[in-house]
C-alpha atoms as an extended CHARMM CRD file, in Angstrom:
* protein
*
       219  EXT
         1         1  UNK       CA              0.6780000000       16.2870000000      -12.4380000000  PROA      1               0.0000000000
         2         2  UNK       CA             -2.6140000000       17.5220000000      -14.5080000000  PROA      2               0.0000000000
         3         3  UNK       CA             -5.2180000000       16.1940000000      -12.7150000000  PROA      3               0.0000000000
         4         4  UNK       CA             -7.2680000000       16.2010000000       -9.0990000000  PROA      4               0.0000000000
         5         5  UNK       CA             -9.6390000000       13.7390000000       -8.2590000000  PROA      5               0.0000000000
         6         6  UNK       CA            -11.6520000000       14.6070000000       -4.7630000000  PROA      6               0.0000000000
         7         7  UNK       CA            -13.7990000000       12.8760000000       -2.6110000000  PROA      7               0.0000000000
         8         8  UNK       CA            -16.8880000000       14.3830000000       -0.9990000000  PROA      8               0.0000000000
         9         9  UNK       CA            -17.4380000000       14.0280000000        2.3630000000  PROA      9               0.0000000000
        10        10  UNK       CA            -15.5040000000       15.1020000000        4.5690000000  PROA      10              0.0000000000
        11        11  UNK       CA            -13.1320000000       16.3080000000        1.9170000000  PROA      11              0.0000000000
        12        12  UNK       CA            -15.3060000000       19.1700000000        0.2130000000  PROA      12              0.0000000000
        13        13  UNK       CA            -17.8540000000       19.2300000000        2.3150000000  PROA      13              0.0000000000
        14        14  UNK       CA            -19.3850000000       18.6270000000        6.2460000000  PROA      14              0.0000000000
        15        15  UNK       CA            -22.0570000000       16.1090000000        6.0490000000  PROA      15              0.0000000000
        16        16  UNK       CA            -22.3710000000       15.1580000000        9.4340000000  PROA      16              0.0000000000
        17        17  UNK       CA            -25.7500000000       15.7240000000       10.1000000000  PROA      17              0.0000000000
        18        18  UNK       CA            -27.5700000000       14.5760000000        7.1360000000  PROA      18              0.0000000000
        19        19  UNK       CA            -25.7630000000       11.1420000000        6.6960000000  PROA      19              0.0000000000
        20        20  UNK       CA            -25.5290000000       10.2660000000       10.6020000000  PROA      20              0.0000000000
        21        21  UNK       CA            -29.5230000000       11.3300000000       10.9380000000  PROA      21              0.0000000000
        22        22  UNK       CA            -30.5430000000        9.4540000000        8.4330000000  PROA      22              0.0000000000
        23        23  UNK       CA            -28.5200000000        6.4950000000        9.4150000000  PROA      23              0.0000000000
        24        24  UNK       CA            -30.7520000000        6.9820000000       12.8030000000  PROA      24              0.0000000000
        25        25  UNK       CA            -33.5770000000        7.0410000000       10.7740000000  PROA      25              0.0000000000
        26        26  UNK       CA            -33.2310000000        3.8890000000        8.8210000000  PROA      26              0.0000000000
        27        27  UNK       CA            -32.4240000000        1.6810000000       11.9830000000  PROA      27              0.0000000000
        28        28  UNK       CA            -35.4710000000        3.4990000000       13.4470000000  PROA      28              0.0000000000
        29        29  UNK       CA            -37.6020000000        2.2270000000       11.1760000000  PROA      29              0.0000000000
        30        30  UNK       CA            -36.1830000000       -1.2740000000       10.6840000000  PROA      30              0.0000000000
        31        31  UNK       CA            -36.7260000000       -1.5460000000       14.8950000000  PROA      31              0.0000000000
        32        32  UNK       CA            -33.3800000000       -0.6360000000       16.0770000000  PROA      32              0.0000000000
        33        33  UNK       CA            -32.1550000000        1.6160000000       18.5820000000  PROA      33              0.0000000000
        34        34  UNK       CA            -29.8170000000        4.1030000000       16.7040000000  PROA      34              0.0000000000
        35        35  UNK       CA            -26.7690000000        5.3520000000       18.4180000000  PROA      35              0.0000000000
        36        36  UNK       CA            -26.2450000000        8.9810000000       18.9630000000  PROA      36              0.0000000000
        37        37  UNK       CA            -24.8140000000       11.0340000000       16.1000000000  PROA      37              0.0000000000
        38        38  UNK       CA            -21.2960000000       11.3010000000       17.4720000000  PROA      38              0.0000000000
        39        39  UNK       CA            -20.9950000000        7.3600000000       17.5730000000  PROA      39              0.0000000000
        40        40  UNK       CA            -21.9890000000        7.2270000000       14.0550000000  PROA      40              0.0000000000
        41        41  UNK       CA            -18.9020000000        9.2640000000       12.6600000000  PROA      41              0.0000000000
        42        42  UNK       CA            -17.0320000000        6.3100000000       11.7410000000  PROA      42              0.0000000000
        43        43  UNK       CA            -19.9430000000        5.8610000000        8.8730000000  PROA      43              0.0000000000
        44        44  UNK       CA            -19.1800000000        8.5870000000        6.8520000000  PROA      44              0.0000000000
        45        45  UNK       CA            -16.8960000000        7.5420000000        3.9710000000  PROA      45              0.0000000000
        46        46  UNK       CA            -17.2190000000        3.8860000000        3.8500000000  PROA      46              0.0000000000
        47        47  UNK       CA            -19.9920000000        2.2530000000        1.5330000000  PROA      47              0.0000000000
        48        48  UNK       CA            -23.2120000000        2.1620000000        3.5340000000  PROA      48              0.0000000000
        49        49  UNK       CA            -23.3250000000       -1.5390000000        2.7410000000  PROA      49              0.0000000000
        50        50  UNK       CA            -20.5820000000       -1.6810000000        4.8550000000  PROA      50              0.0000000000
        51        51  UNK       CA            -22.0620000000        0.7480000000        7.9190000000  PROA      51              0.0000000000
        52        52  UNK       CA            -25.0470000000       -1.0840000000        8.0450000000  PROA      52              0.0000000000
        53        53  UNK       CA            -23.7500000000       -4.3320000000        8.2260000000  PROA      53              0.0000000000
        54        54  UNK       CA            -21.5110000000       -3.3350000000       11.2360000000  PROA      54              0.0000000000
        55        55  UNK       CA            -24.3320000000       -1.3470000000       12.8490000000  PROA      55              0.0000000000
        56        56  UNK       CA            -27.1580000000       -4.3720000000       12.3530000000  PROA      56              0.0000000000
        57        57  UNK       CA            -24.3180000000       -6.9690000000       12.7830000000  PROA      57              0.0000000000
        58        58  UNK       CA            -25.8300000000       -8.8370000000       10.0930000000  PROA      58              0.0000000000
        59        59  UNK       CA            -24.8920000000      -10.4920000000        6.5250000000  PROA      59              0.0000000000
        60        60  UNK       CA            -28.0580000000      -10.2810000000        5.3040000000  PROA      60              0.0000000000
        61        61  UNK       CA            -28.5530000000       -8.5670000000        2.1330000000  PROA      61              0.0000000000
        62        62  UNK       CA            -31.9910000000       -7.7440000000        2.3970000000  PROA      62              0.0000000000
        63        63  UNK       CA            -31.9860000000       -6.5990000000        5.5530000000  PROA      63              0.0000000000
        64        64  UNK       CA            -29.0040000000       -4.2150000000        4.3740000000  PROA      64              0.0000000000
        65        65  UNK       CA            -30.7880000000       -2.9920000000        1.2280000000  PROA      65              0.0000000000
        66        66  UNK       CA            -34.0190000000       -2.3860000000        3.5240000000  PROA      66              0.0000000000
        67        67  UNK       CA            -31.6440000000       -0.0640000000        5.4030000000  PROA      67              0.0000000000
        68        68  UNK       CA            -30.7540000000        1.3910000000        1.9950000000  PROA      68              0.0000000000
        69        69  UNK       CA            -33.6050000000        2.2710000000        1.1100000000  PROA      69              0.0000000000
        70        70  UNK       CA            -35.1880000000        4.0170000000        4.2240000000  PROA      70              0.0000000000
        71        71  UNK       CA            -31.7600000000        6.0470000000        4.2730000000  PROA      71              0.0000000000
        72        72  UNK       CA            -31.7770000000        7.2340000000        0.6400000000  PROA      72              0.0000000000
        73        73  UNK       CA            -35.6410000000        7.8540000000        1.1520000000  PROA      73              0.0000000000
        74        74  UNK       CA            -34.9260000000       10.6770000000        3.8730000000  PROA      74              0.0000000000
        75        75  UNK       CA            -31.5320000000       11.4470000000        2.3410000000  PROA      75              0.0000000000
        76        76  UNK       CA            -32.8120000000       12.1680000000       -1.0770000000  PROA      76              0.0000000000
        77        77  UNK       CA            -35.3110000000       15.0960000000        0.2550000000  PROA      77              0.0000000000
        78        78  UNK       CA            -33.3200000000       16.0270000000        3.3920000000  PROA      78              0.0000000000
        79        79  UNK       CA            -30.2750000000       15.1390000000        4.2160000000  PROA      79              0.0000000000
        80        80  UNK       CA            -28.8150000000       15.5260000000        1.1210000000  PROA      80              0.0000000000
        81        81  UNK       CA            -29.1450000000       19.6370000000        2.4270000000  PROA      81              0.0000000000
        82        82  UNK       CA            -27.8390000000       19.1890000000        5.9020000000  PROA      82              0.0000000000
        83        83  UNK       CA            -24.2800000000       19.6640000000        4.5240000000  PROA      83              0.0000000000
        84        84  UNK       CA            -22.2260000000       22.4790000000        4.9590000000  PROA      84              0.0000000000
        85        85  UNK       CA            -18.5820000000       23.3170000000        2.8700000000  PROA      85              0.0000000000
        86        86  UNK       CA            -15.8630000000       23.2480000000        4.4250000000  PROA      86              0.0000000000
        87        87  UNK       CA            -13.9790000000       26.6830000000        4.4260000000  PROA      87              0.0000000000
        88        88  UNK       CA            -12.1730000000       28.0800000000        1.4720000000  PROA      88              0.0000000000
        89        89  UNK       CA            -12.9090000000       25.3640000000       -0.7660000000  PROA      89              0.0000000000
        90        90  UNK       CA            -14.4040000000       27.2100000000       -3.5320000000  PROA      90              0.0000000000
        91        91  UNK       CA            -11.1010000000       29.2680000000       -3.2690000000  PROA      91              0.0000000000
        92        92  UNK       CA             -9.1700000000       26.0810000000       -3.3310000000  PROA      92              0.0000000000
        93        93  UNK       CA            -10.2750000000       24.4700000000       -6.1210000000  PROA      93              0.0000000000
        94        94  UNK       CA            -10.2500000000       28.1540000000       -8.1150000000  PROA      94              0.0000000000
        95        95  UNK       CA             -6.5080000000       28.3690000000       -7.3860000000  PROA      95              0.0000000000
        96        96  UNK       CA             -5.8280000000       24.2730000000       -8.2110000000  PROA      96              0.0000000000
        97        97  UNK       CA             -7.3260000000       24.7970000000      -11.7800000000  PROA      97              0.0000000000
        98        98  UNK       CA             -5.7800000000       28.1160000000      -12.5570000000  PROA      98              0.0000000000
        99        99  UNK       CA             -2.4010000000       26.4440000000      -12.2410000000  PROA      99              0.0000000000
       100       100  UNK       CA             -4.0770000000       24.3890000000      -15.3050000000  PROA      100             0.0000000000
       101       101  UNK       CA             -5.4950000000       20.9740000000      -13.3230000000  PROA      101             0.0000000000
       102       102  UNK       CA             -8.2030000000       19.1550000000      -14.4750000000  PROA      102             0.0000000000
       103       103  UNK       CA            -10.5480000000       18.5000000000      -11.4430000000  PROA      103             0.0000000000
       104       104  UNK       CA            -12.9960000000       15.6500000000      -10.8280000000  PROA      104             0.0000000000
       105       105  UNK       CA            -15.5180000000       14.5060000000       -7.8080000000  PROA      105             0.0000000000
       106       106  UNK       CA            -14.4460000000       10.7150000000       -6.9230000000  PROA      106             0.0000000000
       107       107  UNK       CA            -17.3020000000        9.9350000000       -4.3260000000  PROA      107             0.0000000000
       108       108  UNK       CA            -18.6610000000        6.7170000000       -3.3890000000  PROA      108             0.0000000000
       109       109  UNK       CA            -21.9550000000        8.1110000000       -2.9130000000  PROA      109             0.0000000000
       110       110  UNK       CA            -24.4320000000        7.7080000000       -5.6650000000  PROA      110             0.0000000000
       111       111  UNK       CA            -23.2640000000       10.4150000000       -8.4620000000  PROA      111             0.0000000000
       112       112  UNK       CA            -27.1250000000       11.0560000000       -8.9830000000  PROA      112             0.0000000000
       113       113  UNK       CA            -26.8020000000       12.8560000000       -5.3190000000  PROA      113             0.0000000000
       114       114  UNK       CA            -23.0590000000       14.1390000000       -5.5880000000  PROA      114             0.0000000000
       115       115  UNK       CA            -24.3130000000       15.5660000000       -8.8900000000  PROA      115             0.0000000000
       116       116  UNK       CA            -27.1100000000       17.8780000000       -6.4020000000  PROA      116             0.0000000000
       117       117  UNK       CA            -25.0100000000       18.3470000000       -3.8300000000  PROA      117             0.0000000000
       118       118  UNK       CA            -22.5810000000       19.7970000000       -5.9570000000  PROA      118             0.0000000000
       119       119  UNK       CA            -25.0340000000       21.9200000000       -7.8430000000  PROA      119             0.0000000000
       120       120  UNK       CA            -26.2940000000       23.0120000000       -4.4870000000  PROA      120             0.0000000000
       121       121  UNK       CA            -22.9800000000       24.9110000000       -3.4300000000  PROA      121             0.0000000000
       122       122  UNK       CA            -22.5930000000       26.2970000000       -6.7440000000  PROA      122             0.0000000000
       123       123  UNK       CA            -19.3740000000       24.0520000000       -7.3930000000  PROA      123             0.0000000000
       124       124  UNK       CA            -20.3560000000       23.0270000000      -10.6720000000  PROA      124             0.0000000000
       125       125  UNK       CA            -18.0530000000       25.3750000000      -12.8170000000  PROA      125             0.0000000000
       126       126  UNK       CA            -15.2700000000       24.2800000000      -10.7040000000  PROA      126             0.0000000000
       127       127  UNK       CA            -15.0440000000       20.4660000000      -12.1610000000  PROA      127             0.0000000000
       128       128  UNK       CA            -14.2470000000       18.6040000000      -15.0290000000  PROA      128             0.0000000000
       129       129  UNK       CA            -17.2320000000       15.9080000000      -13.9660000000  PROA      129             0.0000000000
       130       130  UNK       CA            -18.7430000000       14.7730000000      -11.1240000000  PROA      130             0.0000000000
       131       131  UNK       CA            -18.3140000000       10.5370000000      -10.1910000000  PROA      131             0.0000000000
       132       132  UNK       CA            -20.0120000000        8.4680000000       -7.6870000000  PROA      132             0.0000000000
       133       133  UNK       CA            -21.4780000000        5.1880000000       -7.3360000000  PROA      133             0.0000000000
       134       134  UNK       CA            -24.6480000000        3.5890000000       -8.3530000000  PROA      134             0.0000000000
       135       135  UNK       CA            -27.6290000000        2.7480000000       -6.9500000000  PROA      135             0.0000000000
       136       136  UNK       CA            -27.0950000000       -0.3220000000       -7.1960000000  PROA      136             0.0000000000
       137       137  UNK       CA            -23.8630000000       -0.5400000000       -5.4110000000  PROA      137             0.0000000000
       138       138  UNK       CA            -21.7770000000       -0.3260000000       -8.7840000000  PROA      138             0.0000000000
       139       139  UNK       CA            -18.1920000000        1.7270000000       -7.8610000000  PROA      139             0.0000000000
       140       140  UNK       CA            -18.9370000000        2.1670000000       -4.6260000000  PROA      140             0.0000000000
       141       141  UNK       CA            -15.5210000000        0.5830000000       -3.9710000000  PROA      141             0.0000000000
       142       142  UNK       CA            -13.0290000000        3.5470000000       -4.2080000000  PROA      142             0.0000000000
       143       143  UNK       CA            -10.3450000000        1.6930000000       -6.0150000000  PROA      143             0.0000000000
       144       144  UNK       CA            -12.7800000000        0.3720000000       -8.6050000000  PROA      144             0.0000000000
       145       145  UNK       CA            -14.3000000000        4.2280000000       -9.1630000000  PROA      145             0.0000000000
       146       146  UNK       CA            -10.8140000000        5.7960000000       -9.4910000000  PROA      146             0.0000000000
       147       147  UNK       CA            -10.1350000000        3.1110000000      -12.1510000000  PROA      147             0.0000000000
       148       148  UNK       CA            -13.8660000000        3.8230000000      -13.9980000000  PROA      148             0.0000000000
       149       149  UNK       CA            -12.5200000000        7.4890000000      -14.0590000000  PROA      149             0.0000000000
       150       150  UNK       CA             -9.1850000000        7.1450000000      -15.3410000000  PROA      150             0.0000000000
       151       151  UNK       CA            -10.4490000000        4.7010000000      -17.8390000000  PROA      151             0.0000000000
       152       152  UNK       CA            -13.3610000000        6.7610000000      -18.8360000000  PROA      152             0.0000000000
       153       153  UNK       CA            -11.2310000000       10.1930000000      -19.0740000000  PROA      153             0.0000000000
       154       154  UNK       CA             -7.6720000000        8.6850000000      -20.3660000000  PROA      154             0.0000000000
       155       155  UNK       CA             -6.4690000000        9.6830000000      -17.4260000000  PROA      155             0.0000000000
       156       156  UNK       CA             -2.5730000000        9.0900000000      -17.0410000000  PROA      156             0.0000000000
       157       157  UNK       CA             -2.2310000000        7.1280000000      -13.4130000000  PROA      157             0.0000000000
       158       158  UNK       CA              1.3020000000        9.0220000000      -13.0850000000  PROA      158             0.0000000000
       159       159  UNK       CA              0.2580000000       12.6600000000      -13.3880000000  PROA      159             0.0000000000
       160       160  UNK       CA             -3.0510000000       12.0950000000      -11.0630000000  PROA      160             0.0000000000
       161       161  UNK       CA             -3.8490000000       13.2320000000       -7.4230000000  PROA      161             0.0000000000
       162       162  UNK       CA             -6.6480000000       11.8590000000       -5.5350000000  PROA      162             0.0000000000
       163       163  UNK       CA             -7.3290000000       13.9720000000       -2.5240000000  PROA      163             0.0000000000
       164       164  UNK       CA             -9.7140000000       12.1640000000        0.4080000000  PROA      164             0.0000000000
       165       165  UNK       CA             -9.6050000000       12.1230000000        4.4310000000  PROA      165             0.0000000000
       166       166  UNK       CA            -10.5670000000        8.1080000000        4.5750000000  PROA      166             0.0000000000
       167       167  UNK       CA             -8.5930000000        5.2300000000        4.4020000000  PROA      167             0.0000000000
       168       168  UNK       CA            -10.3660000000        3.8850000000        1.4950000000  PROA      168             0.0000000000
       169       169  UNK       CA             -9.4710000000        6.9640000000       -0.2520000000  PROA      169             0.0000000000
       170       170  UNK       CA             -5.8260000000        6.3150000000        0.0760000000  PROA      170             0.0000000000
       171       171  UNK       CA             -6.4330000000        2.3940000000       -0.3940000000  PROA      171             0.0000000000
       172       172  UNK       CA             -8.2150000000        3.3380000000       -3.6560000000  PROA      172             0.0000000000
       173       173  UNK       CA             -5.1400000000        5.8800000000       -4.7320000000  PROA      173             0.0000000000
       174       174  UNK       CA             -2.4460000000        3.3490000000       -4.4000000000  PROA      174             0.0000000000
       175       175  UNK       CA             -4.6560000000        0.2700000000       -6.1310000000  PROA      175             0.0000000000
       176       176  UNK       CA             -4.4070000000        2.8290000000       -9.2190000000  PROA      176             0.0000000000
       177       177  UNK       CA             -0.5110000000        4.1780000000       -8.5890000000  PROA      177             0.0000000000
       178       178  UNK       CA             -1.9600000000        7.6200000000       -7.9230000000  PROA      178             0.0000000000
       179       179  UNK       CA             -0.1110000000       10.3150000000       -5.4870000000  PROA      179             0.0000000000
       180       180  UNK       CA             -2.6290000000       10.1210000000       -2.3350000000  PROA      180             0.0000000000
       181       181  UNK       CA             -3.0920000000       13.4540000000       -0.0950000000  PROA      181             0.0000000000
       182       182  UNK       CA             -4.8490000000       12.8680000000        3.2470000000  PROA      182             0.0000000000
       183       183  UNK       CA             -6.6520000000       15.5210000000        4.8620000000  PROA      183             0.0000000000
       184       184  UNK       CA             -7.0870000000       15.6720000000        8.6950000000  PROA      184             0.0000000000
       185       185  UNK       CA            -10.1030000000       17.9970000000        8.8270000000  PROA      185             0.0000000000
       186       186  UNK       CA            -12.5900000000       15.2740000000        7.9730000000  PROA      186             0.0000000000
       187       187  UNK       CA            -13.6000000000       12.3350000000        9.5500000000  PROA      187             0.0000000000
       188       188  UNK       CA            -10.3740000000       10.0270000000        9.0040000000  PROA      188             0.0000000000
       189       189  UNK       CA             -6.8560000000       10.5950000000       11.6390000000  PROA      189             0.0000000000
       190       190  UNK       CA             -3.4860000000       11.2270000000       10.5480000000  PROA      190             0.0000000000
       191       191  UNK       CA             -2.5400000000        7.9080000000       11.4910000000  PROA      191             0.0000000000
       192       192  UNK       CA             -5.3940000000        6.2310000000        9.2220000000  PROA      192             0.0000000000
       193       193  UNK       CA             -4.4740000000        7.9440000000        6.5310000000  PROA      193             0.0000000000
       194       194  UNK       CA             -0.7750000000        7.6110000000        7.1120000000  PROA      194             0.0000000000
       195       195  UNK       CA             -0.9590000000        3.5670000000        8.1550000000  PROA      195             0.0000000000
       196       196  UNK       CA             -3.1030000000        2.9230000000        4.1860000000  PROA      196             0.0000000000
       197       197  UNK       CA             -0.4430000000        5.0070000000        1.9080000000  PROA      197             0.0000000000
       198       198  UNK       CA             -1.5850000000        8.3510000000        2.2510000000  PROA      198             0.0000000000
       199       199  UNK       CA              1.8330000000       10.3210000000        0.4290000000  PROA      199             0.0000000000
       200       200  UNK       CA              0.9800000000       13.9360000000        1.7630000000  PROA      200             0.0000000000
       201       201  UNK       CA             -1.0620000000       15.1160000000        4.8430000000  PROA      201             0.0000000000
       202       202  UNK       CA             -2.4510000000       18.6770000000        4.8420000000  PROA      202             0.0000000000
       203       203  UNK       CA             -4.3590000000       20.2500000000        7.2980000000  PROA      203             0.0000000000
       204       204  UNK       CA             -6.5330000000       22.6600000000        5.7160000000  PROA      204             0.0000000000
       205       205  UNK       CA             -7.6550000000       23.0260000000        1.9700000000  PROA      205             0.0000000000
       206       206  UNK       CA             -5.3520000000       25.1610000000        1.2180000000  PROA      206             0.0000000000
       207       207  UNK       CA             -2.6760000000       23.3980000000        1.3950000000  PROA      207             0.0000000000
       208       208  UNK       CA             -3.9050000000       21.1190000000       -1.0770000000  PROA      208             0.0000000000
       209       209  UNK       CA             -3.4540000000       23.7760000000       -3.4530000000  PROA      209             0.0000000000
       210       210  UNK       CA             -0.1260000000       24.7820000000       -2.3870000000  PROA      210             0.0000000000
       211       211  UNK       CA              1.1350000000       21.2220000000       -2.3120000000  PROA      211             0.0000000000
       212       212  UNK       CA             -0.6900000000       20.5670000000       -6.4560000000  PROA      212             0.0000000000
       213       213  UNK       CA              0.7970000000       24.2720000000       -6.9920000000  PROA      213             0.0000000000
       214       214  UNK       CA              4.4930000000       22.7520000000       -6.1070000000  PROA      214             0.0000000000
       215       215  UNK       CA              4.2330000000       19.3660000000       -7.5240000000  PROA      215             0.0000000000
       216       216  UNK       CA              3.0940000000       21.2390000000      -11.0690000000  PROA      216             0.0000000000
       217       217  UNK       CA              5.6630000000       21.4780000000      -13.6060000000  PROA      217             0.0000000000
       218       218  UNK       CA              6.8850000000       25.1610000000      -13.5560000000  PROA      218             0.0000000000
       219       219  UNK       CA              7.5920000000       26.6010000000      -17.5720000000  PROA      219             0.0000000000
């Protein structure tokens, strides 16, 4: 193994508050009552294509871009800062790349605010790039980023880790053959991540370095 790909949130970092508020926001203003914030934890991770048509109950693709767009308007000035790190992850990833692994962000948020979230917490030293989606819905599928990154960095499918506390994470790892670790401190169960392929399950971040520490090659 040579190489870590992570997701965002709820892997690296706590966004609770800023993605679930501005999900309240953007039904707000389209004229619907917005459930509390601890009913909207299931949103965090999947595309918000996907949240929004659950929450609205609707196919429309209008309506769902309308949605869009009032989020990303209050996310791209505020919520993008109601985010917290989780604990020891800058020690995490310092330990993961000292053992020589290259690391990337695989997010399906829009890499224009991964890239700023990631600046914010000082995090940029500690990866090889930063990937997300685009705005306009391009990658947000996590089995069709991971495969933009491996393409795009000659990544070897065999000696990559993608490390994610979603189903979609694992989904995405195992559409590309990579090793998946599932973390339970996030918003996804041991049993979600277990049921879509997940190959390791830690409970902390460090023992994603410990387990990338083991499954490196010793000299």
């Amino acid at each position: 193994m040579n190489t870590v790909l992570f997701d965002l949130d709820g892997t690296l970092t706590d966004p609770k508050v800023g993605i679930t508020t501005c999900i309240q926001y953007a039904l707000d203003c389209l004229g619907y009552h917005p459930p509390e914030i601890d009913k909207l934890l299931w949103c965090i991770g999947p595309p918000l294509k996907v949240s929004f048509a659950n929450l609205m109950q609707t196919s429309d693709a209008s309506l769902i871009e309308r949605a869009i767009t009032f989020y990303r308007d209050r996310f791209a000035t505020i919520g993008l800062f109601e985010n917290v790190l989780y604990p020891q992850i800058p020690e995490t990833l310092q330990a993961i790349r000292s053992e020589g692994y290259q690391t990337y962000v695989a997010t399906s948020k829009p890499h224009i605010f991964a890239k700023r979230i990631v600046e914010h917490f000082e995090l940029s030293s500690l990866f090889d790039g930063i990937y997300g989606s685009e705005l306009d819905g391009t990658h947000t599928d996590k089995g069709e980023l991971i495969h933009h990154i491996l393409s795009t960095e000659n990544l070897a499918p065999a000696k990559t880790i993608m490390v994610g506390d979603r189903s979609h994470d694992t989904i995405g790892a195992k559409k590309n053959q990579l090793l998946a670790i599932g973390v339970t401190y996030g918003y996804g169960t041991e049993e979600e991540l277990n049921n879509h392929g997940a190959d390791l399950i830690v409970n902390s971040p460090l023992e994603i370095a410990k387990h990338c520490i083991e499954l490196k090659p010793k000299k």
